[in-house]
C-alpha positions as CSV (number, residue, x, y, z in Angstrom):
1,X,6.6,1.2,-4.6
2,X,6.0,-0.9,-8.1
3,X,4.6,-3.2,-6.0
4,X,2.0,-0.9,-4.5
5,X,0.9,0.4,-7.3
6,X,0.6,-2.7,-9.1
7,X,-1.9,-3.5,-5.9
8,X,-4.2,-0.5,-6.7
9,X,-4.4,-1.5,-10.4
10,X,-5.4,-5.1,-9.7
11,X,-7.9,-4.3,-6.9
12,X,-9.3,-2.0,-9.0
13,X,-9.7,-3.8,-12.1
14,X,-10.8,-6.7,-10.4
15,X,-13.7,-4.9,-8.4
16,X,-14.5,-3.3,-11.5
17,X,-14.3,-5.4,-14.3
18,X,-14.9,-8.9,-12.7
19,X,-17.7,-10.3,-10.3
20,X,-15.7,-11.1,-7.4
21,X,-16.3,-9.0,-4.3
22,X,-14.3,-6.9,-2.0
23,X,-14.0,-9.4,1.2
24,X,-13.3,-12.2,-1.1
25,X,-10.3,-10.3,-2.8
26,X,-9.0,-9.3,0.7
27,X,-9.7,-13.0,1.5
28,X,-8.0,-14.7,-1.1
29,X,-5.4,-12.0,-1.1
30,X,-4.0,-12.2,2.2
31,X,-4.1,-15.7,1.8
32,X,-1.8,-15.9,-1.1
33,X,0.4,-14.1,0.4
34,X,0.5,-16.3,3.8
35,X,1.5,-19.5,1.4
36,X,4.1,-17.7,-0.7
37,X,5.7,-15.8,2.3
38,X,5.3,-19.5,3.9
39,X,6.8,-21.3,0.9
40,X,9.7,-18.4,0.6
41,X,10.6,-18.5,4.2
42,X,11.0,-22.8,4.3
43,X,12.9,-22.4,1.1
44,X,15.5,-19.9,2.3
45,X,15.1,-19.9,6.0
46,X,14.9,-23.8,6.7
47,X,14.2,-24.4,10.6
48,X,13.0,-21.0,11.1
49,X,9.8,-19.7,12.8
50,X,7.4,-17.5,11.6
51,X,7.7,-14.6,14.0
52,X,4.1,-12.1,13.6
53,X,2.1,-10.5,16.6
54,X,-1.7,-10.1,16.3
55,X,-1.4,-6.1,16.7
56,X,0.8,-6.5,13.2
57,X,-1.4,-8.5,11.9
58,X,-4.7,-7.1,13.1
59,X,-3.2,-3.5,11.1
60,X,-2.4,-5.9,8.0
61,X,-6.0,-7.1,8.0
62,X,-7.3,-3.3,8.4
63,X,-5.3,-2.2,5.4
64,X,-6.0,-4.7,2.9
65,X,-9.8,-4.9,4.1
66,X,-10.0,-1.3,3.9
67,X,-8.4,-0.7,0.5
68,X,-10.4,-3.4,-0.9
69,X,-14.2,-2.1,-0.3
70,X,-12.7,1.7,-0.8
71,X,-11.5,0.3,-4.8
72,X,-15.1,-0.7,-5.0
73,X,-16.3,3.1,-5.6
74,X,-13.0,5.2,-5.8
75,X,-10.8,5.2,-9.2
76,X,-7.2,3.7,-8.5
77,X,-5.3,7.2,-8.5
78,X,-8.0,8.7,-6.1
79,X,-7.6,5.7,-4.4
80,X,-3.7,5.7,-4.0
81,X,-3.7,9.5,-3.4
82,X,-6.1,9.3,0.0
83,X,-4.4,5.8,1.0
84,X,-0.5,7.6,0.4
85,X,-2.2,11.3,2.0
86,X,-3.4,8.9,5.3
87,X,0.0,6.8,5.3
88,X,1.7,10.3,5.2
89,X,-0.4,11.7,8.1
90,X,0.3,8.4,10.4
91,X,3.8,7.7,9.6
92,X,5.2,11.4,9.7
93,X,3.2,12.6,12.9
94,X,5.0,9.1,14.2
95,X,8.3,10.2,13.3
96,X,7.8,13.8,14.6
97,X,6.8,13.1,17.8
98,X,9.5,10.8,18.3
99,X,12.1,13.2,17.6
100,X,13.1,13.6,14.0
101,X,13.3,16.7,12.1
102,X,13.3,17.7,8.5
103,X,15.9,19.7,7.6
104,X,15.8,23.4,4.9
105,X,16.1,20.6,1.9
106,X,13.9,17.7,3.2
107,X,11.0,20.5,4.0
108,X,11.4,21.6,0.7
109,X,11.4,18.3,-0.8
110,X,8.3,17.2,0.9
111,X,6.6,20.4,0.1
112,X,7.4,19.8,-3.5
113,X,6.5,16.4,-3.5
114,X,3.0,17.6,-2.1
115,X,2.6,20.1,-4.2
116,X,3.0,18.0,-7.2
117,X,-0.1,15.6,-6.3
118,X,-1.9,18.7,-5.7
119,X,-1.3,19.5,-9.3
120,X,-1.9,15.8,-10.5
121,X,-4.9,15.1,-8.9
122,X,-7.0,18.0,-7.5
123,X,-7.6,20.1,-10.7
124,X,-11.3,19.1,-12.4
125,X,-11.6,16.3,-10.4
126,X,-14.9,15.9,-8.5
127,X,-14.5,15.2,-4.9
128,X,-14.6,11.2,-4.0
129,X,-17.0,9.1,-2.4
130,X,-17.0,9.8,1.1
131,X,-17.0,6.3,1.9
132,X,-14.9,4.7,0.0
133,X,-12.5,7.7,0.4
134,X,-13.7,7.1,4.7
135,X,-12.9,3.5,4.0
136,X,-9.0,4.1,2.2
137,X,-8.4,6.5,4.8
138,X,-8.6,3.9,7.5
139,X,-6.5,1.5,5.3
140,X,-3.9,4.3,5.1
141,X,-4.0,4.3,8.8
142,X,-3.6,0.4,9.0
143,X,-0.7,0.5,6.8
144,X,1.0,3.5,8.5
145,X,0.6,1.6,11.8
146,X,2.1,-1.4,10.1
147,X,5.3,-0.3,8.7
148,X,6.1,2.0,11.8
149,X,5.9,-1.4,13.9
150,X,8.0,-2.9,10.6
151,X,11.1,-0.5,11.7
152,X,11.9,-2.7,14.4
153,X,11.4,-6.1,12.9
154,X,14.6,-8.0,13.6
155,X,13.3,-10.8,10.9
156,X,11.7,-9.2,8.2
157,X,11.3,-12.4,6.5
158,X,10.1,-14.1,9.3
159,X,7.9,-11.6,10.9
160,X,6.5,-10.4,7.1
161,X,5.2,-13.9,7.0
162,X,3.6,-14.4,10.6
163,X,1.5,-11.5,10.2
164,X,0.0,-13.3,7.0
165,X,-0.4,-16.2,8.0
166,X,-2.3,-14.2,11.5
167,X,-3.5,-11.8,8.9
168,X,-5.1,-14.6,6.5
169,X,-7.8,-16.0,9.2
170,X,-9.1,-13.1,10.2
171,X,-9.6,-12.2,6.5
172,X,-11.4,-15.4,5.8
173,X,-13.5,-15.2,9.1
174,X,-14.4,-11.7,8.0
175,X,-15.3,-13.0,4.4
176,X,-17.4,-16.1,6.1
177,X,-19.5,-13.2,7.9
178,X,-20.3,-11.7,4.7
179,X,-20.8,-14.5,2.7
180,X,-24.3,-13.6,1.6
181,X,-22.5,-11.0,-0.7
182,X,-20.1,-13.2,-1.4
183,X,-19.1,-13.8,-5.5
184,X,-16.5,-14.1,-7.9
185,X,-15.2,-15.9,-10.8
186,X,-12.0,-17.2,-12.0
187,X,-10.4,-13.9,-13.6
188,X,-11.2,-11.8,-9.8
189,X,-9.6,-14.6,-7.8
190,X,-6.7,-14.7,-10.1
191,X,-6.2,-10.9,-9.8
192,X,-6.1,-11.3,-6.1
193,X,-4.0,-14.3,-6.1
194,X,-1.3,-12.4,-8.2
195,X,-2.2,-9.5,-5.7
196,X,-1.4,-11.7,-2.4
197,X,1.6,-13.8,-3.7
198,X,4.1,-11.4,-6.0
199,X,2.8,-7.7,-5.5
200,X,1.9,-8.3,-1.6
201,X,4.2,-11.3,-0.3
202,X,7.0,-10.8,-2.1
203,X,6.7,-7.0,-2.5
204,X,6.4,-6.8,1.1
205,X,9.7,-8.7,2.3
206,X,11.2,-6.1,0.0
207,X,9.4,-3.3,2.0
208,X,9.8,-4.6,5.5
209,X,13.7,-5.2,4.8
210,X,14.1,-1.9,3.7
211,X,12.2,-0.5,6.7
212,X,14.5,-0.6,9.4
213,X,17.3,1.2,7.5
214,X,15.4,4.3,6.8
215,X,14.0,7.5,9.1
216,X,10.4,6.5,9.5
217,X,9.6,10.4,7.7
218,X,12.0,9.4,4.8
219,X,10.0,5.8,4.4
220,X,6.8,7.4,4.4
221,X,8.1,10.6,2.0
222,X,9.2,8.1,-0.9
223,X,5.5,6.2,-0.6
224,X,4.6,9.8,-2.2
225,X,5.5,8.2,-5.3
226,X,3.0,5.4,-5.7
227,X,-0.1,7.7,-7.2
228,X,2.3,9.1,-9.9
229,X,3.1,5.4,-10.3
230,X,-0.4,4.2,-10.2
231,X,-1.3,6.7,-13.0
232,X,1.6,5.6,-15.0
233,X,0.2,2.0,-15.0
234,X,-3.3,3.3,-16.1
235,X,-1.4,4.4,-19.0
236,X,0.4,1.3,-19.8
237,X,-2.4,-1.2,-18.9
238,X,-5.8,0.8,-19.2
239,X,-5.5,2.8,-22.0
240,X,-5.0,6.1,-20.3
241,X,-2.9,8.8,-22.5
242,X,0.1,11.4,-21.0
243,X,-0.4,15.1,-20.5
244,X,2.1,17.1,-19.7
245,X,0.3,18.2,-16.4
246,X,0.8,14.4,-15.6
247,X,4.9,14.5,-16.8
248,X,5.1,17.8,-14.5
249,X,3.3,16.5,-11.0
250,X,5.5,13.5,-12.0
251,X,8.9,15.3,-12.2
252,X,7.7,17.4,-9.1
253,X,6.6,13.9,-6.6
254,X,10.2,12.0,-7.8
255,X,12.3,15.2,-7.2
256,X,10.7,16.3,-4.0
257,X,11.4,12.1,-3.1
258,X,14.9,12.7,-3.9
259,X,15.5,15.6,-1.7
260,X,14.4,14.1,1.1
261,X,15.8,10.5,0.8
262,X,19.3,12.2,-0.3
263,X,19.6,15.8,2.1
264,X,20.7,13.9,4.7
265,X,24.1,13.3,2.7
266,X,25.3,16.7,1.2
């Protein structure tokens, strides 16, 4: 969930503060990621094939593309709330109509959870663009699509890095086709390398490991945390101060993640 977060801070701050442009971060993102999860895999997995499919891959692409051109006109919490609010919406209607149910604790967890990025977002906030928040919506959709397919990786490793290295050509092709928009500069490619290789590649292997041990409902419950987190960071890294609204919604999203991930076991 660091990992995500991380991603919304650098997207943003690159699309904002630098000259590079949103297919050339998704671009040089993606393919970051392909040579680290390529480098990782040969150095720990020696003989081994990369094991992607293009419908992975193809849901990859839409995220990051998606996420990238939405962080070009929405703020990273607004961001992070409608990318986590359309992950929620894929992932749990997946889970639901395959059969699993939240039980008294886990509704009441979720509800929380929901309740406290009502409070830390909605209040005196204008509504977003509609469409960049049209835009993360989709990449919400591409990432809940990905990590339901994630549960049944049997090589996380392996498959995380075939769907970059499927993911990474359609991202250049996508960039060659928009080239007349095309710019950048060393501090936006850097951002978006450090995106692709560490928060992406190697926070995804972590992810997709993960995956296929948890209820597809809890997995997308505890992504509920990543606006709270992606606030946090704006605090750290841009400036931003605390309020105690911010420490309450806070308290409410990791508590509400606790009952569900832990209701199960009492």
């Amino acid at each position: 969930m660091l990992s995500f977060a991380a991603n919304s801070l650098l997207c943003r701050h690159a699309l904002k503060h630098t000259s590079i442009d949103a297919a050339t971060f998704t671009m040089v993102r993606l393919a970051a990621g392909a040579v680290m999860l390529w480098t990782v895999t040969r150095l720990t997995r020696p003989g081994e094939a990369a094991k992607g499919n293009w419908i992975s891959a193809f849901a990859l692409f839409v995220y990051a593309i998606g996420f990238s051109f939405a962080y070009a006109s929405l703020p990273a919490g607004t961001g992070a709330l409608v990318l986590i609010g359309a992950v929620q919406v894929s992932m749990i209607s997946y889970g639901l109509a395959k059969g699993e149910r939240f039980c008294g604790w886990q509704t009441l967890g979720l509800g929380l959870a929901v309740a406290g990025l009502v409070g830390l977002f909605l209040p005196g906030v204008s509504a977003p663009p509609l469409w960049g928040s049209l835009l993360m919506l989709s990449s919400g959709v591409g990432w809940g699509v990905y990590s339901v397919r994630g549960k049944g990786a049997a090589h996380p490793i392996d498959e995380t890095t075939g769907n970059f290295l499927l993911a990474a050509p359609i991202a250049i092709t996508a960039s060659l086709i928009l080239r007349t928009h095309a710019s950048f500069d060393h501090a936006g490619v850097g951002c978006a390398a450090i995106s692709g290789a560490l928060t992406s590649g190697l926070g995804y292997i972590v992810w997709y490991t993960a995956l296929p041990s948890l209820k597809t409902t809890t997995a997308a419950t505890a992504q509920l945390s990543v606006p709270v987190l992606t606030a946090l960071g704006g605090i750290l890294f841009l400036g931003e101060t605390m309020t105690l609204r911010l420490a309450l919604a806070s308290a409410a999203i990791l508590s509400g993640i606790a009952l569900v991930v832990l209701a199960r076991r009492w």
